[in-house]
Structures are given as structure tokens and as C-alpha cells.
C-alpha positions in Angstrom: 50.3 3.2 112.8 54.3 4.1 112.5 53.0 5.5 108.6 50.3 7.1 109.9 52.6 9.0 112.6 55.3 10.0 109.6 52.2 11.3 107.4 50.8 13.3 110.1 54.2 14.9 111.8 54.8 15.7 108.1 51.8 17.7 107.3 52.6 19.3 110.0 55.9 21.0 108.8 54.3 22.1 105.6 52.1 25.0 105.9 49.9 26.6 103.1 51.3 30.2 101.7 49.7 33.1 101.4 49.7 34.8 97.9 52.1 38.1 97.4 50.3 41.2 98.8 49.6 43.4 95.8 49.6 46.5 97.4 52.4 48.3 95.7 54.7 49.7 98.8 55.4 53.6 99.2 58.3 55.0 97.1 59.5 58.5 97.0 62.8 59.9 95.5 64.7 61.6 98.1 64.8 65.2 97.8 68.2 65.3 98.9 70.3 62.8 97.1 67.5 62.5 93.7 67.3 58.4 94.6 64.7 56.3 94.7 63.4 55.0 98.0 60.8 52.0 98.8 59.6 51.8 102.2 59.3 47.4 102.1 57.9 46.9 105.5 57.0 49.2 108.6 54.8 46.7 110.5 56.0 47.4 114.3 58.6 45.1 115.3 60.5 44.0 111.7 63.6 43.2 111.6 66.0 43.1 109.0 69.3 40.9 108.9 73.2 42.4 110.8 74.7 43.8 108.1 76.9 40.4 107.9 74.4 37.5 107.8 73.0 36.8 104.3 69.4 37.6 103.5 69.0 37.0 99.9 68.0 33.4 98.0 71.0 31.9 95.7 69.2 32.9 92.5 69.1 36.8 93.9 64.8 37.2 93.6 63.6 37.2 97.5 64.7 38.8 100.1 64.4 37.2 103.8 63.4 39.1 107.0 61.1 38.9 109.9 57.9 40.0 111.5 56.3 39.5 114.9 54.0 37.3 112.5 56.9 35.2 111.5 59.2 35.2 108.3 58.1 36.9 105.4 60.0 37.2 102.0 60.6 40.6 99.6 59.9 39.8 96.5 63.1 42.0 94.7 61.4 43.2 91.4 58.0 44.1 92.3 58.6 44.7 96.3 55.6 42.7 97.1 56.1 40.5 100.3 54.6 37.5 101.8 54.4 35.4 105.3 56.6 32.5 104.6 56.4 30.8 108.1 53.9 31.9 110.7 55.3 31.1 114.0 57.1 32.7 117.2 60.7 33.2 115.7 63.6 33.6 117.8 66.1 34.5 115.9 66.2 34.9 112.2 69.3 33.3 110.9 70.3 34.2 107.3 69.6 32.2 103.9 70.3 29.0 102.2 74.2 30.1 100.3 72.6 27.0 98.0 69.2 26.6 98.8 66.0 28.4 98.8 65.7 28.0 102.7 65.9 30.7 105.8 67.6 29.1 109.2 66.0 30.6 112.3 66.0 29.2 115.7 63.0 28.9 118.5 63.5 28.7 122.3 60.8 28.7 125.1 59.6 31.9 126.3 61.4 31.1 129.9 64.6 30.6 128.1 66.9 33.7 128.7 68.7 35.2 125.7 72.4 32.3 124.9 70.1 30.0 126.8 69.0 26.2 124.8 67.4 26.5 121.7 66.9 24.9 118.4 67.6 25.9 115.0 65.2 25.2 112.3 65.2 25.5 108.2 62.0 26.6 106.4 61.6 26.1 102.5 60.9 29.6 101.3 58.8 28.1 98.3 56.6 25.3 100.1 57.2 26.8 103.6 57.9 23.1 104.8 60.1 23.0 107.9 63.0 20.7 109.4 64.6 21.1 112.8 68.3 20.8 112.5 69.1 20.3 116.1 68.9 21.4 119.5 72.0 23.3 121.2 72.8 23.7 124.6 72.9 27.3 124.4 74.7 30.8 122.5 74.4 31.4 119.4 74.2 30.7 115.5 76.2 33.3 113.4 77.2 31.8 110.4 76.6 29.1 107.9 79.4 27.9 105.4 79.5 27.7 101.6 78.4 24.5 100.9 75.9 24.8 103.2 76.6 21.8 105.5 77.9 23.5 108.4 76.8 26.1 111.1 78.9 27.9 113.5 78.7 29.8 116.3 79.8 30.4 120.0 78.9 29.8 123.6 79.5 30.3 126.9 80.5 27.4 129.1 80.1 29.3 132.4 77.5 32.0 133.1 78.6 35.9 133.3 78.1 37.8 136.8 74.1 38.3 136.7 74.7 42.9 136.3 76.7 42.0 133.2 74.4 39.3 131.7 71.5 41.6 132.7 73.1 44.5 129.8 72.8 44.4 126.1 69.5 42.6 126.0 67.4 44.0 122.4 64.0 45.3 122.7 61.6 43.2 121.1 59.7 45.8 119.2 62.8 47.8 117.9 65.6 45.4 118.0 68.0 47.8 119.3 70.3 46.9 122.2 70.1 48.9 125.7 72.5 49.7 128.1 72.1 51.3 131.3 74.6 52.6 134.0 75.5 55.4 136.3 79.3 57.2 136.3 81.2 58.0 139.5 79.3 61.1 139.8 76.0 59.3 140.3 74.4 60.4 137.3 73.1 58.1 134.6 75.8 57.1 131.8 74.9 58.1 127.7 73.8 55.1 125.7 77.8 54.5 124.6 79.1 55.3 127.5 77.3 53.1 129.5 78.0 50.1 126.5 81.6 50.9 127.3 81.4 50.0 130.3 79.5 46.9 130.0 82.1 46.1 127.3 85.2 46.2 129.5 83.4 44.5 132.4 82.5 41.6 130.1 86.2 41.5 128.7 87.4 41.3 132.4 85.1 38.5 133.5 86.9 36.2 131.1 83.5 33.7 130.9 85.3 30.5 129.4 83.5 29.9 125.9 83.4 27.9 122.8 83.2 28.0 119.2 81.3 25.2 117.9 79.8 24.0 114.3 76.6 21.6 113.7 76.0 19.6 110.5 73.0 20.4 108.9 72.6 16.5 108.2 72.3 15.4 111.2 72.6 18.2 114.1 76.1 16.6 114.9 77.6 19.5 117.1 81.3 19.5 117.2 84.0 22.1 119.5 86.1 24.5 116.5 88.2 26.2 119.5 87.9 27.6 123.1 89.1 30.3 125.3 88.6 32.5 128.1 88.7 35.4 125.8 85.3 36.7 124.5 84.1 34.8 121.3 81.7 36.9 118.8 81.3 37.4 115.6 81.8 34.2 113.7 81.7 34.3 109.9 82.3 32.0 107.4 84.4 32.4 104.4 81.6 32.8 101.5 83.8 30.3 99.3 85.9 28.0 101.4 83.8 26.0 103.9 86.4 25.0 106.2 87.9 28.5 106.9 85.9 30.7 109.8 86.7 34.5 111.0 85.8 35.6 114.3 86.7 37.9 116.8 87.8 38.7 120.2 84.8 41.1 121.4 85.6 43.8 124.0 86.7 47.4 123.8 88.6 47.4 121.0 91.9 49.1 122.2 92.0 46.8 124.8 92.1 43.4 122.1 93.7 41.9 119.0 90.0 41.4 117.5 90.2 40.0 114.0 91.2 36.1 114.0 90.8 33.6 111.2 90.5 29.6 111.7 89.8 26.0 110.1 87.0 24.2 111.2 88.6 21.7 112.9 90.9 24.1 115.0 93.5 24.4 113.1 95.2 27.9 111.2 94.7 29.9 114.3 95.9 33.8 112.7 95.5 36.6 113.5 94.4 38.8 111.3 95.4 42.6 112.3 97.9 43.7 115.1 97.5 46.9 117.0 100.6 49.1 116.6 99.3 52.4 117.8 98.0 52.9 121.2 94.7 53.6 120.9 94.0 52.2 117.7 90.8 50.1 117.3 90.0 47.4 114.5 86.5 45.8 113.9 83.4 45.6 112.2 85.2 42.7 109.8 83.5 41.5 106.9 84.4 39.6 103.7 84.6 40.2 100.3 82.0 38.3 98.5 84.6 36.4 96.9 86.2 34.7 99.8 89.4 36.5 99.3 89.4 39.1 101.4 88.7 40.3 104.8 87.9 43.7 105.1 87.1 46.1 108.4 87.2 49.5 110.3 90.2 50.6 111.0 91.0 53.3 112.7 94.7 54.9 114.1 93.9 55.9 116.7 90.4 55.9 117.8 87.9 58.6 116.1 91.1 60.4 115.0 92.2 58.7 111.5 90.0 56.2 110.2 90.3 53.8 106.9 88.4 50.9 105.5 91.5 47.9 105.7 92.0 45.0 104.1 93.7 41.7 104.2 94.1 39.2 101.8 93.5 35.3 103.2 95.8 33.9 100.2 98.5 36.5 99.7 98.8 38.5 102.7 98.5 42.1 100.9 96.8 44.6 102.5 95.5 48.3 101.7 93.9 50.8 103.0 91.6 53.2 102.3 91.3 56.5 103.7 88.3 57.8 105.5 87.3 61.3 105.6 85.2 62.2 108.9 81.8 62.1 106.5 82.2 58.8 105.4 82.5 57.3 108.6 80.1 54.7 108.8 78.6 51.9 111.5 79.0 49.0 108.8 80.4 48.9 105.3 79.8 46.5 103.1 80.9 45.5 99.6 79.0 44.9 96.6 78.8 41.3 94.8 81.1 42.5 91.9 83.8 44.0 94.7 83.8 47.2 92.5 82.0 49.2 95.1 81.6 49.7 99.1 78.2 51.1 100.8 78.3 52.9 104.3 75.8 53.3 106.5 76.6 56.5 107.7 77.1 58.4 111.3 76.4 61.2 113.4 79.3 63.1 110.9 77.4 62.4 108.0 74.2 60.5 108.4 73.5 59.3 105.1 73.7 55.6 103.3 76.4 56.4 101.1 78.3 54.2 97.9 81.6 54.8 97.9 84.3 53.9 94.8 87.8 53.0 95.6 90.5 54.9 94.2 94.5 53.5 94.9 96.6 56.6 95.3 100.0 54.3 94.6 101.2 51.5 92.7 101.0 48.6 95.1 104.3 47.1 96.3 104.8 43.4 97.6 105.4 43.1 101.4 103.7 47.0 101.9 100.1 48.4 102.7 98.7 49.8 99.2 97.0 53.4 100.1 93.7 55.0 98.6 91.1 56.6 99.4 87.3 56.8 98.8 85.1 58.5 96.6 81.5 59.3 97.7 78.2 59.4 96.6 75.3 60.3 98.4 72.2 57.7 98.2 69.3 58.3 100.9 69.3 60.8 103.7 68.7 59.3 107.4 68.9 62.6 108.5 66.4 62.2 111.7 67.6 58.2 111.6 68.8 57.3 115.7 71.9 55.5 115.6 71.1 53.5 118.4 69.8 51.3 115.8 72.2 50.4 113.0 71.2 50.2 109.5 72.6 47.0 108.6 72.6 47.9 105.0 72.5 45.0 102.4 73.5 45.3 98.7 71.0 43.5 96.4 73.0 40.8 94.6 72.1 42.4 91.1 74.1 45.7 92.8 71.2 47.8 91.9 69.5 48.6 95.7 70.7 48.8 99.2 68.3 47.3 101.6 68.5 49.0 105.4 66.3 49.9 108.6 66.3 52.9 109.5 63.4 54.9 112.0 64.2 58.4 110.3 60.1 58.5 110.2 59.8 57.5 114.1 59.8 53.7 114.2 62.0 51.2 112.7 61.4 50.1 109.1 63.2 48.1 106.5 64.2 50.3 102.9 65.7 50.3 99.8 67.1 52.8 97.9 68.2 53.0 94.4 72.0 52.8 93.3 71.6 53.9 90.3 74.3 51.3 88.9 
């Protein structure tokens, strides 16, 4: 009876595939910028991965994101797509760094968003499932190099109910909301009322924790706590002990960009504020592991550069941004050769920009440069209430985002001509 059981539960977690549509998607080049665009998916409530979170397979042919259906792959040659997992996703994770699997997590429908869930992995060639484990509550954000480990954060203690009530995304778009009035009575703007939210969370000082899970055996483990406001945990894409994260809030209110071991050692920080008003953030690494790069700006929407710092060395360099290449994410191609921007309301464009050094570098000081720009796919009507999230391809040769420059939120690629 026991076999009988194991057989059963097992067929369970495997569940046919469909075939690869074979309509062939919509492409266009873009009469502005002369590149190629695919539109890869428009159904109504897609979502495509944060610009930080990995969507692509180890071997670089599929593409990961989600549906109201479930998760679907992107075939990356043809652009055909198919339903990998049909099921009521919560969260779509990011992909196997070694195996041809997507993490995702589940929660009940009476679960409110950093409530208990559990995190799942789904073969993306047999569609066969495993739960990993079952957490208490927050969120996954990362997985390390080896894949063994997750990571994320929680809080220990729940917010004031007004400020858990902000930030929630809606379902169909994915975009975040924020509401609020000012001290004249009348409603806040989307990023003013954010702001605010922001600096009211920062305040509350919600007690939290980092934690990571072995994807073994769901063994969940505490990497660090504080009272400061945990986000944004990444780890390194080659060492699988070393994590960055940050300390969320408004920026020019906190030392943001932290690196640490997994088992709480090597707390650093990674950038200090020297300029009042100056805001760090939107880190990311190098696909190599050896750098961390972010948005850096001295002070605040005044002069803005795309900053480094090297984990093994310490060097750091900056390049200069001119107010059109100011972006909501950058990112950096698999070969480091080559950044992408997402654009903004100064120049709202997804944009590949070359690095030029303007001086020899010297040991102990920041090495200056600045940016040159090319001009990829117009989001010229695109609402940046959403953010593009853009995603070089691993052969370099597209940039995946979502934009809804045609009225709803749809998942793109377009051409890089490299």
C-alpha cells in the first residue's frame, strides 16, 4: 500500500507538456532606433522576472516567465513558448544557475502578501515538481551558485496595518500602488505618495531576518537580523557563501549596499554616503561574481553615475551619467563588455551603453568614465510605474523587457545587434 502511495503522489508531480505553439510571434523593426522587436507574450497578466532574479536555463535556450495560466518557457531561437506548469503561481522565483528547473512559491488565497508559503521547483523539460519547504513567511530573492541554497528575508513582527496596507502589486499588471494624501488634503503623485510610505516603513523599525533554506532538505537557517529594513538579497553568481543585500528606505536617509557570508559573517558595507543628499541603490552584480555595481547619484537627480565596487580588490569606478541615460535598472551583459538601461522619463528608451575610462586607473582612487549610448527600442508611450526589468540574453544578442507602450503590459525583445 506504502508503494502504491509513493507511485501515485509521484504521478502526481509530473504533468504532461504541451507542444511549442507555432504561431510565429509579432516582430516589427522600430522605426526609431532601426532594431528588431518581438512582442513574446501579451496574454493579460504576464509577468516577466525583476531585473536581478535570473530567468534563463544554464545552457542559455529557454527563457522562464509567468502567466495567470502558470509558467511558461520562451523558446530563445524561434520565440515559440509553452505552459510548463499549469497551476496558481505565487511568485515566480528565477531559474536553476545549474539546472533546468524554475523555483516559484504557492500560498493560500487567505494568505496576505510575506505571509507562510512554500517554495517549489518544477523541471522545465518533464514539468515534474518538488516542494522544497514551507517558510514561515517573507520572501525568496535569491538562490546561490551551486544551487544548494536560497535566501531571503522576513519580518519577525508585523508593520502598523496603513503601512502594510501600501505597496501591494496588482495582479493583472504587476505594478506596485501607492496611495496617500499631503498636508493640503489633496491626493499625493504615485512617487510622492511611495516616499512617504518609504520613510514611514524605515521609521517603524519592524525587527527582521535574513534567512537561507537548503534545497536538500528545506533546512531553514538565520544569515543575520536587525531592526533595520532587509530587501534585496542577492547572491554572488560565483561564490555561494557570499550574499549582498540592502537596507531599504529612502535612500538619503540609509547606508543601503551591504555584503555578507552565509553564516553571518563579513558584515561590509559596501558604499558610504559622503554628500548630503546622495542616494545609492539599484545594486546588481557583474556576472562574474567580481563586482557589484549600482546607481549612484551625488546628490539626488542632480549628478548621477553607474558605480562600482570590486568584492576582491576594493577598486571602484564610476561612470558618468548624462540626464538621457538615466535609467530605472542597468544591467550588464554576460561578457561585462556592455551595460543596458531601461530608460526614464528623460529619455525613455532601452538603451546599450559602452564604457569608456576617461583616466588611467590608480590604486587606492575611484577610476572615472563615462558612457557611450546607443539607442535600441523606443518606450516612448511606456508608464514607468511599471519597470522594464530588462534582461540580456546570455548569447548578448537580445534584451528581454515588459513594457505597456501599446496599453497593457507585455514581455519584448529587441535586437542588439552584437
Amino acid at each position: 500500500m506504502t508503494m502504491l502511495i509513493a507511485l501515485a503522489a509521484a504521478a502526481q508531480a509530473v504533468a504532461p507538456l504541451p507542444t511549442m505553439t507555432t504561431t510565429t510571434p509579432a516582430s516589427w523593426v522600430d522605426p526609431v532606433t532601426g532594431h528588431r522587436i518581438v512582442r513574446i507574450d501579451a496574454t493579460p497578466g504576464n509577468y516577466a522576472l525583476y531585473f536581478n532574479y535570473n530567468p534563463f536555463t544554464p545552457q542559455g535556450d529557454l527563457m522562464i516567465y509567468l502567466t495567470p495560466e502558470g509558467i511558461r518557457v520562451v523558446d530563445l531561437k524561434s520565440w515559440a513558448t509553452r505552459l510548463v506548469l499549469k497551476a496558481k503561481v505565487d511568485r515566480l522565483l528565477f531559474a536553476g544557475p545549474r539546472s533546468r528547473t524554475a523555483y516559484y512559491t504557492t500560498k493560500d488565497a487567505a494568505v496576505d502578501d510575506g505571509g507562510p508559503f512554500a517554495v517549489w521547483r518544477v523541471d522545465l523539460d518533464t514539468g515534474t515538481t518538488r516542494k522544497i519547504a514551507d517558510v514561515p513567511g517573507g520572501r525568496i530573492e535569491a538562490i546561490n551558485a551551486d544551487e544548494t541554497l536560497l535566501a531571503g528575508e522576513r519580518e519577525l513582527a508585523p508593520p502598523p496595518p496603513a503601512i502594510a496596507a501600501q505597496g501591494r502589486r496588482d495582479p493583472k499588471t504587476g505594478a506596485p500602488s501607492y496611495t496617500g494624501v499631503g498636508p493640503d488634503g489633496k491626493p499625493l503623485s504615485f512617487g510622492a505618495a511611495k516616499a512617504h510610505w518609504m520613510a514611514a516603513r524605515l521609521a517603524a523599525k519592524v525587527p527582521m531576518e535574513m534567512y537561507s533554506i537548503a534545497i536538500a532538505d528545506g533546512r531553514r537557517r538565520t544569515i543575520h537580523r536587525a531592526t533595520d529594513w532587509l530587501n534585496h538579497v542577492q547572491f554572488s553568481p560565483t561564490d555561494p557563501t557570499l550574499l549582498m543585500f540592502c537596507h531599504e528606505g529612502p535612500w538619503d536617509q540609509v547606508d543601503r549596499i551591504w555584503t555578507i557570508r552565509t553564516d553571518g559573517r563579513g558584515l561590509t558595507k559596501v558604499h558610504q554616503r559622503t554628500m548630503a543628499g546622495e542616494i545609492a541603490g539599484h545594486e546588481f552584480w557583474s556576472p562574474d561574481g567580481r563586482t557589484i555595481w549600482y546607481d549612484l547619484q551625488t546628490p539626488a537627480k542632480q549628478v548621477g553615475w553607474l558605480a562600482s565596487y570590486d568584492v576582491r580588490s576594493g577598486a571602484r569606478s564610476r561612470y558618468l551619467l548624462a540626464a538621457d541615460q538615466a535609467s530605472s535598472h542597468f544591467t550588464q551583459s554576460r561578457d561585462g563588455r556592455v551595460f543596458a538601461g531601461d530608460g526614464s522619463a528623460a529619455g525613455k528608451y532601452i538603451s546599450l551603453f559602452t564604457p569608456r575610462s576617461v583616466a588611467t586607473p590608480q590604486p587606492g582612487l575611484i577610476t572615472p568614465g563615462t558612457l557611450d549610448t546607443e539607442r535600441l527600442a523606443s518606450l516612448a508611450t511606456h508608464d514607468y510605474t511599471l519597470e522594464p526589468n530588462e534582461h540580456f540574453t546570455p548569447d548578448g544578442k537580445w534584451i528581454v523587457y515588459r513594457t505597456n507602450m501599446e496599453g497593457a503590459p507585455a514581455i519584448y525583445a529587441v535586437a542588439t545587434g552584437r
